[in-house]
PDB file of N, CA, C and O in Angstrom:
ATOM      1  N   UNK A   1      -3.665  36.592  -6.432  1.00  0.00           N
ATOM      2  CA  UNK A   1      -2.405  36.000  -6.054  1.00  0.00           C
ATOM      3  C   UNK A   1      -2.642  34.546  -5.646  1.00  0.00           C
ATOM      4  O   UNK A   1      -3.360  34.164  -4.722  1.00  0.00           O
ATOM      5  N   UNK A   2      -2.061  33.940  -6.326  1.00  0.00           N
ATOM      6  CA  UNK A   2      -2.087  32.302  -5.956  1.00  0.00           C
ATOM      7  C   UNK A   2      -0.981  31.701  -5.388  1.00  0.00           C
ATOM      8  O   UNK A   2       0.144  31.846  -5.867  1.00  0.00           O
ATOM      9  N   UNK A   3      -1.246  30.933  -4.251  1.00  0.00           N
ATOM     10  CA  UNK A   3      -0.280  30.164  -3.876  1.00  0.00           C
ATOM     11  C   UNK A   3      -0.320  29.097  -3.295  1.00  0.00           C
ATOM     12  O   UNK A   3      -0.940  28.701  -2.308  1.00  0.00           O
ATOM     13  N   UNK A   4       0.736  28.428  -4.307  1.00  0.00           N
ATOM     14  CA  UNK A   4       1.011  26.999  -4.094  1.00  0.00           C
ATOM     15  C   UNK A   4       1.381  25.870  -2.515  1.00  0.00           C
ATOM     16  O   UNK A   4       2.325  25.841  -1.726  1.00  0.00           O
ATOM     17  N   UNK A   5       0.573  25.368  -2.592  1.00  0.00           N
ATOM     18  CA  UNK A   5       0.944  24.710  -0.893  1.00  0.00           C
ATOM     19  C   UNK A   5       1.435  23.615  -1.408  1.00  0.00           C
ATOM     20  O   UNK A   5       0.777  23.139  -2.333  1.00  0.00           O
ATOM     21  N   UNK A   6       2.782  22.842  -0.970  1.00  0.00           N
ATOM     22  CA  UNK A   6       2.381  21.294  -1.190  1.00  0.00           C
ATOM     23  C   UNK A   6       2.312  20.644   0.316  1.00  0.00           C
ATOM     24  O   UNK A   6       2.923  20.986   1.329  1.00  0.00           O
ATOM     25  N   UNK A   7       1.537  19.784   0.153  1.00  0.00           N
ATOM     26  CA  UNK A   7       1.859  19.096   1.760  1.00  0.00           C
ATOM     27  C   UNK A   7       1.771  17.713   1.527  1.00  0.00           C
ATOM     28  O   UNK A   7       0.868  17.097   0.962  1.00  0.00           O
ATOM     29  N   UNK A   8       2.999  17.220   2.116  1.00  0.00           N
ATOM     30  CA  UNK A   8       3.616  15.728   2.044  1.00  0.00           C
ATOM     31  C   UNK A   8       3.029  15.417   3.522  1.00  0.00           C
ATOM     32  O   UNK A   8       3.854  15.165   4.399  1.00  0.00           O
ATOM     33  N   UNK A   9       1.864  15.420   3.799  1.00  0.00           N
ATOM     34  CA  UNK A   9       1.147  14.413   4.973  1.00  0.00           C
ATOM     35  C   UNK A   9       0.908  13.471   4.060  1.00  0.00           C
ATOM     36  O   UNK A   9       0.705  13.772   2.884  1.00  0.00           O
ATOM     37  N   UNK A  10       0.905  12.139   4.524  1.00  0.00           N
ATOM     38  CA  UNK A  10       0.974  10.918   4.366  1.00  0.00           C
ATOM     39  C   UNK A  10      -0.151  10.461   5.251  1.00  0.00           C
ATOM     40  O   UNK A  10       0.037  10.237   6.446  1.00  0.00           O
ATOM     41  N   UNK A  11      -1.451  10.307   4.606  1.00  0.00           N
ATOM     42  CA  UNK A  11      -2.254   9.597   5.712  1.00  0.00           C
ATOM     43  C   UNK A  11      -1.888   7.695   6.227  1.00  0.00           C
ATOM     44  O   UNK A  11      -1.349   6.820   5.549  1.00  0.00           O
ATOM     45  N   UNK A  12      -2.210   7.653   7.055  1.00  0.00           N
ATOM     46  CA  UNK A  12      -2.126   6.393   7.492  1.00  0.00           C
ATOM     47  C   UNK A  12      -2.774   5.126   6.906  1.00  0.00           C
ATOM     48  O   UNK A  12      -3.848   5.004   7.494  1.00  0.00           O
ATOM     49  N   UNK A  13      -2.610   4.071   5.969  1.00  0.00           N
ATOM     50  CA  UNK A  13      -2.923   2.996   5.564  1.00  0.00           C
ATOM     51  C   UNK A  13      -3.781   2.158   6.791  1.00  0.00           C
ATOM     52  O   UNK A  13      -3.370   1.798   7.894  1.00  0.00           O
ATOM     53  N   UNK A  14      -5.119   1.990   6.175  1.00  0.00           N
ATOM     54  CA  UNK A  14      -6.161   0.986   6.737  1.00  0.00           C
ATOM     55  C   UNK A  14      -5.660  -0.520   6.429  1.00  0.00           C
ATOM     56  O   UNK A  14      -5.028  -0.960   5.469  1.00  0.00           O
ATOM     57  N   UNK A  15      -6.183  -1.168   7.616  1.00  0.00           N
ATOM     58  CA  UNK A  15      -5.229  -2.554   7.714  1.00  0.00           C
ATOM     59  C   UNK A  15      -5.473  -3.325   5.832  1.00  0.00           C
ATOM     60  O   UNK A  15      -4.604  -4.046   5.340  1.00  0.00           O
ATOM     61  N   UNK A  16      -6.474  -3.045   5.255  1.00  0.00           N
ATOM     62  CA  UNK A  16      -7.277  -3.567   3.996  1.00  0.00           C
ATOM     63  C   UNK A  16      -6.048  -3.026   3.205  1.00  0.00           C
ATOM     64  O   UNK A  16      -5.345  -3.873   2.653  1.00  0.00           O
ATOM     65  N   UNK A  17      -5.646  -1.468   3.064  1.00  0.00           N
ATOM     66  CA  UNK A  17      -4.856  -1.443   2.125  1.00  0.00           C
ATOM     67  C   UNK A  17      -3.648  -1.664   1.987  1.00  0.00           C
ATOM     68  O   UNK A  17      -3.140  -1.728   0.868  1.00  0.00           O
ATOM     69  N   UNK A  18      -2.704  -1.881   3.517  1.00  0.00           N
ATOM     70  CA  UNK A  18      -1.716  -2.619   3.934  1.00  0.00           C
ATOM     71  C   UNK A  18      -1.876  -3.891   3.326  1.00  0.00           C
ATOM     72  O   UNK A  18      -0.931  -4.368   2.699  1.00  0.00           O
ATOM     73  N   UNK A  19      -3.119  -4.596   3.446  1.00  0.00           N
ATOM     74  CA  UNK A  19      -2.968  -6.381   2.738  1.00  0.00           C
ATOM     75  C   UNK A  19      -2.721  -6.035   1.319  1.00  0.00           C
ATOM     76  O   UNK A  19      -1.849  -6.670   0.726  1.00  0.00           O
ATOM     77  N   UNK A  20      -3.359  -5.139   0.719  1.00  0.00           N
ATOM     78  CA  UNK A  20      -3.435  -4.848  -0.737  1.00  0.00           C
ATOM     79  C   UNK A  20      -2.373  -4.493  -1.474  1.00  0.00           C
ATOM     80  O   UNK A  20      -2.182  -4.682  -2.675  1.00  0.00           O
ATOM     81  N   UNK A  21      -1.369  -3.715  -0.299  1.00  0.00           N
ATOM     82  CA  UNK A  21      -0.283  -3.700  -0.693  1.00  0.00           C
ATOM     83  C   UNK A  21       0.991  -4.140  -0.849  1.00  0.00           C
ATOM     84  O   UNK A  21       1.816  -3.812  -1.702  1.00  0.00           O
ATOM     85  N   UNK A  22       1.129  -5.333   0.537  1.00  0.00           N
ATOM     86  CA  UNK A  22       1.544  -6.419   0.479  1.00  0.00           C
ATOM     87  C   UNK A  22       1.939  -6.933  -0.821  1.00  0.00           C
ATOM     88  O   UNK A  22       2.995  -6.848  -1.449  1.00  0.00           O
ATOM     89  N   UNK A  23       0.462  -7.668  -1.144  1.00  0.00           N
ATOM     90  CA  UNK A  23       0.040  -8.436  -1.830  1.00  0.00           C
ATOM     91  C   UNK A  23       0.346  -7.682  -3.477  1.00  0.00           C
ATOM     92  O   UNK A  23       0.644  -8.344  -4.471  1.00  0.00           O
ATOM     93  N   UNK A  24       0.235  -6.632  -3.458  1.00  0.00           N
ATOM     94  CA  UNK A  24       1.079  -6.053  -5.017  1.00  0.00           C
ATOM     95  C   UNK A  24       2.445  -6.009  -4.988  1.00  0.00           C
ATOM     96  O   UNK A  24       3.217  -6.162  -5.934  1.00  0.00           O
ATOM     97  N   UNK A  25       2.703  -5.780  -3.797  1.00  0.00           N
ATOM     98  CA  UNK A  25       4.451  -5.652  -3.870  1.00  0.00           C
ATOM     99  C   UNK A  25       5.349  -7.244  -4.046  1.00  0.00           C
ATOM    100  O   UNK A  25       6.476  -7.442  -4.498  1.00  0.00           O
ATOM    101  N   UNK A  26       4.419  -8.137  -3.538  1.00  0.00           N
ATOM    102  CA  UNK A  26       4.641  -9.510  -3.980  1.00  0.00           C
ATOM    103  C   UNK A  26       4.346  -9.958  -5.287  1.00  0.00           C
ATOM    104  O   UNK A  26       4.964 -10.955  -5.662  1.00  0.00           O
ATOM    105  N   UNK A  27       3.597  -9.480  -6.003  1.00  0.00           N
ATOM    106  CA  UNK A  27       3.435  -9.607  -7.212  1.00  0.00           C
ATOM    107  C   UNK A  27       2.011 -10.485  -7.388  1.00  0.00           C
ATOM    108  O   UNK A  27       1.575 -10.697  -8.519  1.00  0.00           O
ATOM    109  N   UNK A  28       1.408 -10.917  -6.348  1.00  0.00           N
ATOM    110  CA  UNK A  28       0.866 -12.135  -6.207  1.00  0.00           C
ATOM    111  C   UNK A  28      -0.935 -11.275  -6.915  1.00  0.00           C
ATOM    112  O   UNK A  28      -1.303 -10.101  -6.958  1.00  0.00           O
ATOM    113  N   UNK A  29      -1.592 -12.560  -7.336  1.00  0.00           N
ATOM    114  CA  UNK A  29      -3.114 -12.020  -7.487  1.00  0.00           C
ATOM    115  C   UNK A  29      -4.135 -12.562  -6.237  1.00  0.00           C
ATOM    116  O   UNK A  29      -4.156 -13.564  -5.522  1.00  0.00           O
ATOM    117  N   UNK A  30      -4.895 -11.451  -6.363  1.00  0.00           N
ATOM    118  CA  UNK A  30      -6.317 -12.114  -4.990  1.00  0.00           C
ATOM    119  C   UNK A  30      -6.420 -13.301  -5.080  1.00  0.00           C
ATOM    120  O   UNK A  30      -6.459 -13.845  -3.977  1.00  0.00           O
ATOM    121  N   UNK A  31      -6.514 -14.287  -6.329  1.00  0.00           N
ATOM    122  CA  UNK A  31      -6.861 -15.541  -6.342  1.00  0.00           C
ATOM    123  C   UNK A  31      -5.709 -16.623  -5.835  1.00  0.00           C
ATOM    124  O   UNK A  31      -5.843 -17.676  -5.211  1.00  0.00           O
ATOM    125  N   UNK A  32      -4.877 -16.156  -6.191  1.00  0.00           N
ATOM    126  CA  UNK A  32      -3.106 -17.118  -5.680  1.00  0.00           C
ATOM    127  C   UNK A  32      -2.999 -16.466  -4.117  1.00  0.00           C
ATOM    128  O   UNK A  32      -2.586 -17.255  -3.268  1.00  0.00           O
ATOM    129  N   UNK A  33      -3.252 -15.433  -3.776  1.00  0.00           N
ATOM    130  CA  UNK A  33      -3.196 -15.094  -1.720  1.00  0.00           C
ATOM    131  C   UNK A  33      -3.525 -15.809  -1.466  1.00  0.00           C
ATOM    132  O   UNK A  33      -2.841 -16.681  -0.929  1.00  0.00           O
ATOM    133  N   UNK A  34      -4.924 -15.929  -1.703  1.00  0.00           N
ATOM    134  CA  UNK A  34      -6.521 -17.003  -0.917  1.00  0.00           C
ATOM    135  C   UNK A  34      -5.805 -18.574  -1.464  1.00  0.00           C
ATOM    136  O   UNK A  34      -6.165 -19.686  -1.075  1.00  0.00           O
ATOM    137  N   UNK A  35      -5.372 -18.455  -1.859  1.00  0.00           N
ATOM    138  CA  UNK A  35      -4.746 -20.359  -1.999  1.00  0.00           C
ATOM    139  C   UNK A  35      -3.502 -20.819  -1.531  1.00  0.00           C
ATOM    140  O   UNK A  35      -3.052 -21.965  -1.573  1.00  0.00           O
ATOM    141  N   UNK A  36      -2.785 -19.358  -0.889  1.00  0.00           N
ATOM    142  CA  UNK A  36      -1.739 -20.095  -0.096  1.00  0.00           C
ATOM    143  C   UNK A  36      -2.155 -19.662   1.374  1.00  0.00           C
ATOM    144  O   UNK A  36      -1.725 -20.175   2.407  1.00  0.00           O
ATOM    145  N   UNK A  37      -3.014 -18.687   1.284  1.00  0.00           N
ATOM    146  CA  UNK A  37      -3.295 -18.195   2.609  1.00  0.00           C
ATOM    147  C   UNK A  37      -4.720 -19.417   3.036  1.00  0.00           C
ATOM    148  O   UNK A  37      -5.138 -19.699   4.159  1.00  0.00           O
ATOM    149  N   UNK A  38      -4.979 -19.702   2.297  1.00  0.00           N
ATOM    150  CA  UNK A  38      -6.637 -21.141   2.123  1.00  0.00           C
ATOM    151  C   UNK A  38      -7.454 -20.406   3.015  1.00  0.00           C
ATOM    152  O   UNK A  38      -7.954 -20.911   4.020  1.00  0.00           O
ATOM    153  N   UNK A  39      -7.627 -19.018   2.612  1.00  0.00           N
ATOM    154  CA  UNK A  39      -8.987 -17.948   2.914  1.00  0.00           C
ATOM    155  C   UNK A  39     -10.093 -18.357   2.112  1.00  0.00           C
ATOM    156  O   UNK A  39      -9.532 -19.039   1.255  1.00  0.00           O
ATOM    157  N   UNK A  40     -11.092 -18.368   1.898  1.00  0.00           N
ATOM    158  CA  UNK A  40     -12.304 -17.958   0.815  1.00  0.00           C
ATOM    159  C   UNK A  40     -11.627 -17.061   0.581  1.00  0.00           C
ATOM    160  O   UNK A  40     -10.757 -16.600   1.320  1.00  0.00           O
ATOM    161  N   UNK A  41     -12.055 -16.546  -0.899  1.00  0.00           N
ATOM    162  CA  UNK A  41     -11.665 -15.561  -2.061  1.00  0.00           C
ATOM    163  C   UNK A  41     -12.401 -14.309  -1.428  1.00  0.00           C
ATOM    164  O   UNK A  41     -11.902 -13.298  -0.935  1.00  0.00           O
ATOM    165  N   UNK A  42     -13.673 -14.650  -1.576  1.00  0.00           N
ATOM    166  CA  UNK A  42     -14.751 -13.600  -1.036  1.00  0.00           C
ATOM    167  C   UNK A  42     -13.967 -13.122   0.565  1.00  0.00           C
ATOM    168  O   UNK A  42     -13.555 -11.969   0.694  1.00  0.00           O
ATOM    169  N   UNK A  43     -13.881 -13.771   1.293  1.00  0.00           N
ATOM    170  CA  UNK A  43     -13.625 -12.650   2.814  1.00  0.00           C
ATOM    171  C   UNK A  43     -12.147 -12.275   2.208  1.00  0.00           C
ATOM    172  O   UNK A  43     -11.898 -11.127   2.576  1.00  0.00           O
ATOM    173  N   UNK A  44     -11.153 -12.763   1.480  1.00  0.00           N
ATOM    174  CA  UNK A  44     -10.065 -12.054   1.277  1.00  0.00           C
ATOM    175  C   UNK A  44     -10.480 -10.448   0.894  1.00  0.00           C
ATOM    176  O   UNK A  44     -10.151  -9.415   1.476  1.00  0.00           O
ATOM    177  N   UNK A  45     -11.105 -10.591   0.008  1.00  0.00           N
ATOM    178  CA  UNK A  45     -11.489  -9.549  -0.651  1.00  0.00           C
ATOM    179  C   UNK A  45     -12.482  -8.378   0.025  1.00  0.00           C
ATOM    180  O   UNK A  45     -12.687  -7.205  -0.288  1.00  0.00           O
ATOM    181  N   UNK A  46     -12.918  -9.092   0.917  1.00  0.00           N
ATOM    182  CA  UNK A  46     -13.595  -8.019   1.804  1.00  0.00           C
ATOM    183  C   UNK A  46     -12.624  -7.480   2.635  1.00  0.00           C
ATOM    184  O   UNK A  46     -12.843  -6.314   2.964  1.00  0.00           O
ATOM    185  N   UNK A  47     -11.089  -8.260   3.294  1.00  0.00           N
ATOM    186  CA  UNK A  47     -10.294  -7.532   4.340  1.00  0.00           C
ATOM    187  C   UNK A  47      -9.481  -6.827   3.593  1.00  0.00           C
ATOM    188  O   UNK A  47      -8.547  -6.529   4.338  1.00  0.00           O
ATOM    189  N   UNK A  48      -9.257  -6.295   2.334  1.00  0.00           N
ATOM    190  CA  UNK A  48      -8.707  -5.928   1.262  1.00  0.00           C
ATOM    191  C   UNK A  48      -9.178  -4.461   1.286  1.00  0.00           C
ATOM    192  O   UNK A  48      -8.646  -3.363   1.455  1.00  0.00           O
ATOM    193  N   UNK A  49     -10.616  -5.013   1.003  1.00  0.00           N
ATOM    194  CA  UNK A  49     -11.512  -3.455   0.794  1.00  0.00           C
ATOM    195  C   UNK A  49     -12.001  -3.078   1.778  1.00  0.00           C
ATOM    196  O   UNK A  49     -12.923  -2.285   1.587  1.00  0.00           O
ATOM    197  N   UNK A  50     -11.655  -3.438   3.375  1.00  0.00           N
ATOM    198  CA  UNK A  50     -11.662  -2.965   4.400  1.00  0.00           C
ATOM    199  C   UNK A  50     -13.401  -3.251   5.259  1.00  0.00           C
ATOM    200  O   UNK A  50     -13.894  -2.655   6.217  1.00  0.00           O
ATOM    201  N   UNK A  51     -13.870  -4.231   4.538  1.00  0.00           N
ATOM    202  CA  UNK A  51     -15.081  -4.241   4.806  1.00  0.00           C
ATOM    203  C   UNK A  51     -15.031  -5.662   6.128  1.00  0.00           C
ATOM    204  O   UNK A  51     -15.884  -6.153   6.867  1.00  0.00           O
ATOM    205  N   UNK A  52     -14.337  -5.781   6.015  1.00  0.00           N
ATOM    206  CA  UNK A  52     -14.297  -7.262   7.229  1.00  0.00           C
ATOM    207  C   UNK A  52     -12.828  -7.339   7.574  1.00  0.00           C
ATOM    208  O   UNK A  52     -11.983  -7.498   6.692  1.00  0.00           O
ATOM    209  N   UNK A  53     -12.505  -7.221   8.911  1.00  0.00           N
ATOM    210  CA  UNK A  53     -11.385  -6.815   9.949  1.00  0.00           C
ATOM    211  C   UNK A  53     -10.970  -8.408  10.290  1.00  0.00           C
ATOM    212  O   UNK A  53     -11.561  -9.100  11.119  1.00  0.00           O
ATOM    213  N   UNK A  54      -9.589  -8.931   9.305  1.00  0.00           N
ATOM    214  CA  UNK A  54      -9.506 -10.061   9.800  1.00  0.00           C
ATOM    215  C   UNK A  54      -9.216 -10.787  11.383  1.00  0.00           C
ATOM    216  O   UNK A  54      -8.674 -10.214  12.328  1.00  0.00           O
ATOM    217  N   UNK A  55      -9.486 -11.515  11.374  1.00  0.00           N
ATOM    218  CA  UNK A  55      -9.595 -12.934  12.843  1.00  0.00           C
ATOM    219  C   UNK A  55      -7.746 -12.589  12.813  1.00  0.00           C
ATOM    220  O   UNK A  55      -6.979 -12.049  12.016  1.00  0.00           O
ATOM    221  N   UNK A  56      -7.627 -13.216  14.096  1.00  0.00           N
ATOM    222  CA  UNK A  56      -6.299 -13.542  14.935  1.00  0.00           C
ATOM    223  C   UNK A  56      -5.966 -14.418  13.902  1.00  0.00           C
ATOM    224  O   UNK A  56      -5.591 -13.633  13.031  1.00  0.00           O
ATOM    225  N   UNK A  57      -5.871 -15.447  13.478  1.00  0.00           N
ATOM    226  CA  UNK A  57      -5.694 -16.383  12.467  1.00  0.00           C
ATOM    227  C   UNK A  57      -5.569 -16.799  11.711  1.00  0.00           C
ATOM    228  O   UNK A  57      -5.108 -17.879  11.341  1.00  0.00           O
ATOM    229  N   UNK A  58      -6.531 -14.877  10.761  1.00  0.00           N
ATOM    230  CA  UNK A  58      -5.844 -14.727   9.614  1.00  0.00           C
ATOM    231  C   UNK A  58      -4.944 -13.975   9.525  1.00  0.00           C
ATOM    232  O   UNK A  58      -4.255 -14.172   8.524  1.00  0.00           O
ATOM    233  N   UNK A  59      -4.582 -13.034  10.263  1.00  0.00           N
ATOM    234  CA  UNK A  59      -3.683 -12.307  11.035  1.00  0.00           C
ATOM    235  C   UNK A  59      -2.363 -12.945  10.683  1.00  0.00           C
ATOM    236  O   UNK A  59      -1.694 -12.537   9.734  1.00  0.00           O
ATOM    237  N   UNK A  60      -1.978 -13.985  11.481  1.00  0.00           N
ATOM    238  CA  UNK A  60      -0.953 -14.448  11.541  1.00  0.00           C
ATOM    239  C   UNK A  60      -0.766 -15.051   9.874  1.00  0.00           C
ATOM    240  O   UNK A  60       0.284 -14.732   9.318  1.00  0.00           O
ATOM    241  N   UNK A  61      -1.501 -15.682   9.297  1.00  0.00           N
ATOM    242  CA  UNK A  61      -1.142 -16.716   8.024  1.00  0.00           C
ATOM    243  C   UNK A  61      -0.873 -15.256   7.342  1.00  0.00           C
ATOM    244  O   UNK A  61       0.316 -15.094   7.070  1.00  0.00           O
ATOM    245  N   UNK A  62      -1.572 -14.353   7.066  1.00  0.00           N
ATOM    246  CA  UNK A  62      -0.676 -12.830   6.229  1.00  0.00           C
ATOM    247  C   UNK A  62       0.193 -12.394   6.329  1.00  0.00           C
ATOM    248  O   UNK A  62       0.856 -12.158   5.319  1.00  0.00           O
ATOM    249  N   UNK A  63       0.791 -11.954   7.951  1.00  0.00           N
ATOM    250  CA  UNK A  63       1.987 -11.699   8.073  1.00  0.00           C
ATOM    251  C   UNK A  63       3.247 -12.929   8.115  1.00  0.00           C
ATOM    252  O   UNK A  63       4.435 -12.646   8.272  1.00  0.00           O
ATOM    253  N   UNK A  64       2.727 -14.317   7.944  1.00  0.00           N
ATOM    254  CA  UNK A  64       3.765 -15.321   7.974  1.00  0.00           C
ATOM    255  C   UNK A  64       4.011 -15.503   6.425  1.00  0.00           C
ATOM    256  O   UNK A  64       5.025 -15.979   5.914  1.00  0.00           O
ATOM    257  N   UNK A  65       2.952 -15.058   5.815  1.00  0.00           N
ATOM    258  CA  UNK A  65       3.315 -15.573   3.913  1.00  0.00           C
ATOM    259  C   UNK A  65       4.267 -14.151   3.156  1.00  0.00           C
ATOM    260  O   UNK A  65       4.925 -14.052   2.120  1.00  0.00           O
ATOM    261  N   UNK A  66       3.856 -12.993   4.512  1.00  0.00           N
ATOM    262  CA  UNK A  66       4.969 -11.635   4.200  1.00  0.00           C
ATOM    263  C   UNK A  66       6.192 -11.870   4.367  1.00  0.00           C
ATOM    264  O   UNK A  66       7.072 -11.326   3.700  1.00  0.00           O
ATOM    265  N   UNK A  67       6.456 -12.966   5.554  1.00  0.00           N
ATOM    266  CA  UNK A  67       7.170 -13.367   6.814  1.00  0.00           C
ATOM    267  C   UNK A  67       7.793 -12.127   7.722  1.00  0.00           C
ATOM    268  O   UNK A  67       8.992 -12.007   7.971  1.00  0.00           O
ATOM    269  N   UNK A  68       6.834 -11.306   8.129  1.00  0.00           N
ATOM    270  CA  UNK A  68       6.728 -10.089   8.764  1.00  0.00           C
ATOM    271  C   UNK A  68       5.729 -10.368   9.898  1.00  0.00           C
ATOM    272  O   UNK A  68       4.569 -10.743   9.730  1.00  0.00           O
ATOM    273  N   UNK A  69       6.280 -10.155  10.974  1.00  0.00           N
ATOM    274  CA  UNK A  69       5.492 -10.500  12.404  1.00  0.00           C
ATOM    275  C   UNK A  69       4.159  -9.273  12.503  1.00  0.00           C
ATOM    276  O   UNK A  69       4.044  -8.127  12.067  1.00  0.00           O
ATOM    277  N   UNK A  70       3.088 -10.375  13.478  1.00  0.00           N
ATOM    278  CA  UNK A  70       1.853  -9.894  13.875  1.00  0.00           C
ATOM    279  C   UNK A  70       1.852  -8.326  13.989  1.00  0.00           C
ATOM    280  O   UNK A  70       0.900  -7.651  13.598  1.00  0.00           O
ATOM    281  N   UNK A  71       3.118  -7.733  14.617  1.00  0.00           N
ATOM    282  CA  UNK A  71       3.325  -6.044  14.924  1.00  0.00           C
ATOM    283  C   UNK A  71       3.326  -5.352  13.471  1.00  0.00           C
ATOM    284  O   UNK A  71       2.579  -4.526  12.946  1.00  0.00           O
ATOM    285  N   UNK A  72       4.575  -6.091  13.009  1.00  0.00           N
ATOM    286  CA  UNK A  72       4.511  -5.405  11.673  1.00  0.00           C
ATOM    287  C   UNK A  72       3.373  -4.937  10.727  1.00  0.00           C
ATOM    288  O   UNK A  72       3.036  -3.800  10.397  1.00  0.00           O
ATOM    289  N   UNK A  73       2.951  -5.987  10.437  1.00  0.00           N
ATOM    290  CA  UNK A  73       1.560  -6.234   9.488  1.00  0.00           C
ATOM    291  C   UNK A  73       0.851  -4.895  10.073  1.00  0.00           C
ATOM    292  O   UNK A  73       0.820  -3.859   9.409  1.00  0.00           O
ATOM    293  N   UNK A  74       0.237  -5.008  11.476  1.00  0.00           N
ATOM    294  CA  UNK A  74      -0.396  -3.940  12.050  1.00  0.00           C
ATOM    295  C   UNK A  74       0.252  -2.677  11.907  1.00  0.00           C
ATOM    296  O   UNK A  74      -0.500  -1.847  11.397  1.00  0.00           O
ATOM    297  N   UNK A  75       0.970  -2.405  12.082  1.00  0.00           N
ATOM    298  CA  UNK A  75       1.984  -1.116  11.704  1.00  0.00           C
ATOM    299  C   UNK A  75       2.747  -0.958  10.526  1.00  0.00           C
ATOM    300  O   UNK A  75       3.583  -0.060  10.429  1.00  0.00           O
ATOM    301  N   UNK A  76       2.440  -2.041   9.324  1.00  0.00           N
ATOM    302  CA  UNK A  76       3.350  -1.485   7.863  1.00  0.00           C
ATOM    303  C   UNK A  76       2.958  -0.189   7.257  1.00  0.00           C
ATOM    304  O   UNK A  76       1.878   0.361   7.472  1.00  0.00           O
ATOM    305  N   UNK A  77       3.667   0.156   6.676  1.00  0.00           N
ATOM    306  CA  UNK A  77       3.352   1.981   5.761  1.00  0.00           C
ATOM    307  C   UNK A  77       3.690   1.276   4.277  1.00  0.00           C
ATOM    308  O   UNK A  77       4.104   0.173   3.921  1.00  0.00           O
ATOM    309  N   UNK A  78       3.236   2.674   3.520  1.00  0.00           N
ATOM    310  CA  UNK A  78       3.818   2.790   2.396  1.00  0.00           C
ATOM    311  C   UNK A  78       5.773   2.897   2.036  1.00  0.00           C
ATOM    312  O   UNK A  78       6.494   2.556   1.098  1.00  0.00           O
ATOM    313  N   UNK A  79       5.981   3.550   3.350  1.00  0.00           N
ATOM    314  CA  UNK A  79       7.141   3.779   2.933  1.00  0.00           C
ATOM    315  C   UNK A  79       8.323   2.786   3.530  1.00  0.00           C
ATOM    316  O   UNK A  79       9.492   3.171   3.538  1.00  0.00           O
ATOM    317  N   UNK A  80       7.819   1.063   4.189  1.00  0.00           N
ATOM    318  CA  UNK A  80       8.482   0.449   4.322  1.00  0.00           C
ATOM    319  C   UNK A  80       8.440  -0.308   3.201  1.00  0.00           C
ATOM    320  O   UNK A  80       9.464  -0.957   2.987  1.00  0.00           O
ATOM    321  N   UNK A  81       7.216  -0.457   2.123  1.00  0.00           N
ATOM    322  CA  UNK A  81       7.694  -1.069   1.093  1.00  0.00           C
ATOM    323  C   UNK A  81       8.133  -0.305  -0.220  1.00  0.00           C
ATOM    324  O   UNK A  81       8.069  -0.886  -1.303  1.00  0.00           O
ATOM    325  N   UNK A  82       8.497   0.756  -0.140  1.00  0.00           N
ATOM    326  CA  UNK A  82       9.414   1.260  -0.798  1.00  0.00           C
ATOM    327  C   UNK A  82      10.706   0.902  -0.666  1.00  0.00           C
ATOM    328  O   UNK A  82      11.460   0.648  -1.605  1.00  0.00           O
ATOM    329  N   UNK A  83      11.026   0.871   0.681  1.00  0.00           N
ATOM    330  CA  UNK A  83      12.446   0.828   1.099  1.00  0.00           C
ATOM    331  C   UNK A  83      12.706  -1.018   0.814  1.00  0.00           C
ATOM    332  O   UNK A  83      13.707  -1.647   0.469  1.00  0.00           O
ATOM    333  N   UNK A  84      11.597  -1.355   1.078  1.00  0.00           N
ATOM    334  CA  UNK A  84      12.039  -3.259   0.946  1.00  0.00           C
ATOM    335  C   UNK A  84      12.218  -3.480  -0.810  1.00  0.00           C
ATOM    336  O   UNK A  84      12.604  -4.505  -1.370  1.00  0.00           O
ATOM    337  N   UNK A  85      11.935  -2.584  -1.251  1.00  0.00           N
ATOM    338  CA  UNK A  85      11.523  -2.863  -2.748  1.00  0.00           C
ATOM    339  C   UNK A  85      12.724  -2.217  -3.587  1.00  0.00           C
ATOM    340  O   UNK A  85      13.042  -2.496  -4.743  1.00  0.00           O
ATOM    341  N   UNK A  86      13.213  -1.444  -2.870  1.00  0.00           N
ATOM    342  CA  UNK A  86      15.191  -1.202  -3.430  1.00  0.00           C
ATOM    343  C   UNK A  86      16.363  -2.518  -3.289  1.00  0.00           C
ATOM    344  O   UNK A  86      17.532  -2.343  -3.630  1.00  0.00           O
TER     345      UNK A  86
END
């Protein structure tokens, strides 16, 4: 007897894939972020893939090019850019 579970848990987005997702829902590429955000390419890409936890500083220039405040950024989901994206 088999039975089917589904479970709609939603794990929680790491700050890396929050930027990543941002950054697709804008349409934008890694190389055009890092040139309005004037990151190196390389640490973009490391706070992306979660390997380097950006500075206060970059903090702010991400959530100001979202134009979504310091809280937000820290607390975005998947399912606020669904809803921004209707």
């Amino acid at each position: 007897m088999t039975t089917n579970h589904t479970v709609n848990h939603t794990m929680p987005l790491t700050l890396g894939q929050k930027i990543r997702l941002l950054r697709q829902t804008a349409e934008r590429s890694e190389p055009e972020t890092c040139l309005l955000l004037q990151i190196p390419y390389y640490t973009y890409l490391r706070y992306e893939a979660g390997i380097l936890y950006p500075t206060e500083n970059a903090l702010r220039k991400i959530a100001k090019l979202y134009t979504i405040s310091h809280a937000e950024l820290l607390n975005y989901s998947q399912k606020q850019t669904k809803n921004n994206s209707k």
